[in-house]
Structures are given as C-alpha cells and as structure tokens.
N, C-alpha and C positions, 0 to 999 in steps of 0.2 A: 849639430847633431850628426852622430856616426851611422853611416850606413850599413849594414850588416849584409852577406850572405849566408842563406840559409848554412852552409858547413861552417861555415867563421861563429854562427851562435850556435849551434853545436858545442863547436869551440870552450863559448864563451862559459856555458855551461856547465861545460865539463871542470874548467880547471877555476872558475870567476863567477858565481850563481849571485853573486849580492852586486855585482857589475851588468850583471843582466838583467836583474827585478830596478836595477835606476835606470838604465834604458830604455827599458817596458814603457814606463809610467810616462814618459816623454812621449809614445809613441802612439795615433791615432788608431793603429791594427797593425797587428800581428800576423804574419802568416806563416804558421810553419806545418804546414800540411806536404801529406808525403813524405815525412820525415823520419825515418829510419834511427830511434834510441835508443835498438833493441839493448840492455847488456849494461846500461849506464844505470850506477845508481846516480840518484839527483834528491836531494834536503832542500826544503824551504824555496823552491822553484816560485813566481808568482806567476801562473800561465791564464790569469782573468782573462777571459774574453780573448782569447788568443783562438785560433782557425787552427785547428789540429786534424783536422778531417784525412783519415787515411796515412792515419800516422802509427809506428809501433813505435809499443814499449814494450814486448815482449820480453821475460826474463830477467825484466828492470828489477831495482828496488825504489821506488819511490816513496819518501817519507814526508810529511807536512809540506804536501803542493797544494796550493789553489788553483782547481781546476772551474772555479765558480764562471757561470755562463761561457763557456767552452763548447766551440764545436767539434763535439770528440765523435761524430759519425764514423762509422766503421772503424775505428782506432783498434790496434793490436795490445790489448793489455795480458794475451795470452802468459801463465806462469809468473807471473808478475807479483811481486811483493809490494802491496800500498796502506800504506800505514799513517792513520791520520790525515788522509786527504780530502781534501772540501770540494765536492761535485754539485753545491748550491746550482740549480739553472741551467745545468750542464746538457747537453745534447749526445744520449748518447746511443742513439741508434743505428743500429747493427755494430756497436763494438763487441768483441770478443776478446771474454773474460774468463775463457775455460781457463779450469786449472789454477785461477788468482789467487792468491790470499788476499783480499779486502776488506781489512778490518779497522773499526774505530773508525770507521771513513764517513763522511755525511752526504745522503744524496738525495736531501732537499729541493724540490719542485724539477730534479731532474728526469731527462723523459729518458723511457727503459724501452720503448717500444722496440721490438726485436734485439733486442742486449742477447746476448748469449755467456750466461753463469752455468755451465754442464762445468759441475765438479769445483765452483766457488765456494771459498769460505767467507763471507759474510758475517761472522762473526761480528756483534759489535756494533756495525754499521746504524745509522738510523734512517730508514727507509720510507717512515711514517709518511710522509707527504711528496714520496717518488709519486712521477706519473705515467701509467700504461706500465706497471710491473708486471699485470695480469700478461702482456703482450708479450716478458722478454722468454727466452728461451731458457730451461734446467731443468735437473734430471733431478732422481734418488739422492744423488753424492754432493748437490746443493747444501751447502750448510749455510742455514740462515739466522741472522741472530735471533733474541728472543722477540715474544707476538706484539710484545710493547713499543717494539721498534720496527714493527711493520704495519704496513695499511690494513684499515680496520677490515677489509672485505678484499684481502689476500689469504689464501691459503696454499703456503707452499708445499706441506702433501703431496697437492693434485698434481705433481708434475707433468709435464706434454713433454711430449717430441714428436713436431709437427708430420714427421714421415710417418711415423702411422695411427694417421687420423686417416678414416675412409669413412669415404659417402657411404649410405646405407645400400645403396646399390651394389656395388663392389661387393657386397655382402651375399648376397644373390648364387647360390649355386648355377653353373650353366649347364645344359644339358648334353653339352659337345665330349 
C-alpha cells in the first residue's frame, strides 16, 4: 500500500482522479484537512468519509464528487462551482458557501448548522431532509430551489443576518 503526502494527493488528483478513488477504498481514513484546492477543477472525486475540515475549494469547479459523510467543517466552497454533488451525512458546519453555485447537488441528513449560502444558488439541490438549515446563514440573493426540495418547516424568505439581531433592550432609548 502507497503512502501519500498530502501535496503528492494533490497531485494525484490533479493529473490521476480514478488512481485516487482506488487508493481511497484501501484506505481506513483519510485525511486531508487544511488543504488548499482553491482553483482545481476535479470530476468524479470519491471524498466518502474523508477529514476535509478546514479545507478550500474556493473558485473550484467541482462536478460528480461524493462528499457523502464528510467532515467538511469550516471548508472554503467560497465561488465555487458544484454540480451534482452528493453531501449525504455531510458535516458542514461553518463552511462558507458565499457566492457558490450548488446546484443538482444532494444534501441529504447533512448538518447546515452555521453553513453560510449569502448569495448561493441552490438551484436544484434537494435539501428536504438537510439538518439545522433553519441554523445556516443567507441573505435576499439566496437562491433556493423549489419548496419541494426543501424542509417542510423552512422558509427561506425570512432571511437573518445574525448582526443585526438585538435584544429588546438595545432598543431602549437612553437618556444621555
């Protein structure tokens, strides 16, 4: 069994994606957290269950990756193109997804908590059984797909932006 550093699968990826997904499968964990992809596009990646935690794809184009049970915590998908990607189980809290296009993408029993889509297109995606969507972060310029494909007791409308939420106090003229 070949041992890899993390720039050698870089590498591998870059120029060898179907040499990487046979390695994978031999492989008890993955870890490529901290990993810097900004700018690569990558087809048909298998990144199951792989440790991506604090990792960018910023600016990517990624197409038919499985990202299924992935810990994509704080991950840079910032501008990113994702098209057809499977986020089954996926972890992705605190990734930032401004600016994404994510579309046709599935993200099935994965947790949104603190996700930030300001300015994602969504298009497509099916969201239906996301968890803690109510929790991620978007604005107006959210474009989400149709109601059919999102949680039954989500209303993307009501968008937050947790800076200005104020306590009722704060509300309070003073008299200074």
């Amino acid at each position: 069994m070949i041992d890899y550093t993390k720039e050698e699968l870089i590498e591998l990826l870059k120029k060898n994606p179907e040499k990487f997904n046979e390695w994978k499968v031999e492989q008890e964990e993955v870890d490529l957290s901290e990993v810097d992809f900004s700018g690569i596009n990558l087809a048909e990646i298998d990144f199951a269950d792989v440790d991506l935690n604090s990792s960018s794809f910023a600016d990517c184009s990624l197409s038919f990756v499985n990202f299924t049970n992935a810990d994509l915590t704080s991950v840079d998908f910032t501008r990113a193109r994702v098209l057809e990607c499977d986020f089954t189980d996926a972890l992705l809290t605190g990734a930032d997804c401004s600016y994404a296009e994510m579309t046709y993408c599935n993200f099935s029993d994965s947790d949104m908590a603190g996700c930030i889509l300001s300015e994602t297109d969504l298009s497509n995606s099916d969201l239906t059984s996301s968890v803690n969507l109510n929790a991620a972060r978007y604005d107006e310029d959210t474009i989400w797909p149709d109601d059919d494909l999102l949680p039954e007791d989500f209303d993307g409308a009501s968008h937050r932006d947790l800076s200005s939420l104020q306590d009722e106090e704060d509300e309070v003229a003073s008299d200074w």
